[in-house]
C-alpha positions, 0 to 999 in steps of 0.5 A, spaced: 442 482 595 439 485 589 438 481 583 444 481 577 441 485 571 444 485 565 441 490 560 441 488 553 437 496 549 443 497 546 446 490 543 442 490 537 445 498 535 450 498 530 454 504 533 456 499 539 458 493 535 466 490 535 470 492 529 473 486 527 479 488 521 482 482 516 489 482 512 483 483 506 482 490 509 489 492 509 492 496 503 500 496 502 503 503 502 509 502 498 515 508 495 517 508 488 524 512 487 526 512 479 532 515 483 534 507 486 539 502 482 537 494 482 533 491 488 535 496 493 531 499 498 533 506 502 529 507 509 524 513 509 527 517 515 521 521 517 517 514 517 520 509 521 519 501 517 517 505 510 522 504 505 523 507 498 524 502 493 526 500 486 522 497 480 525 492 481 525 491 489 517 493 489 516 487 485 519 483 490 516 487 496 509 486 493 511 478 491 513 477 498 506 481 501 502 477 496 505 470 500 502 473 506 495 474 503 496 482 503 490 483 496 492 490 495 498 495 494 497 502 493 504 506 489 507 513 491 511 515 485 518 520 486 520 520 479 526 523 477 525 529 475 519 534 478 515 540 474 510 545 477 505 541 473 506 534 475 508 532 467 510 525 469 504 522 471 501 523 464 509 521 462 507 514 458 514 511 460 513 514 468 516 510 475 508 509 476 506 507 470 513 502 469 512 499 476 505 497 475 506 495 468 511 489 472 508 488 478 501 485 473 506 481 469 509 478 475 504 478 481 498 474 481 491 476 483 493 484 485 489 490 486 494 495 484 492 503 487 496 509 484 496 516 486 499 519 481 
């Protein structure tokens, strides 16, 4: 029999480490729709378990996210009204800029990313 050899070159090598992720990695996906009314929330058909929220539902959604120990959330805006030259995300008053407004005034400890 021939002895067991165990080859140890690579361990120290980066390339080749585990990658461990945490839930303070994770970064929340949420869809702000101007056109929804109170809490609601209507499904995304194109992307299964993806919701298009309320202001009022995203707080909630954020609120529940941050329970879980979720740090992060990252806002998409669909404002009611589209241009060719995206007025609404200078607009003062927009569905991102509302939302965020809110969701600092209720959520503690949040990071909150836009793409506007």
């Amino acid at each position: 029999m021939f002895p067991t050899v165990r080859m140890r070159r690579l361990r120290g090598l980066k390339l080749i480490k585990e990658t461990r992720i945490s839930i303070d990695d994770l970064i929340l996906p949420l869809f702000i729709d101007e056109n929804i009314e109170g809490k609601n929330k209507n499904p995304i058909d194109s992307m299964p378990g993806q919701y298009r929220f309320s202001i009022g539902g995203v707080v909630e959604e954020v609120l529940d996210a941050r329970s879980m120990g979720i740090k992060s959330v990252l806002l998409f805006g669909i404002p009611a009204r589209k241009d060719l030259i995206g007025s609404e995300a200078f607009n003062k008053q927009g569905i991102i800029q509302r939302a965020v407004k809110r969701i600092k005034e209720e959520v503690d400890d949040i990071i909150v990313i836009t793409d506007l």
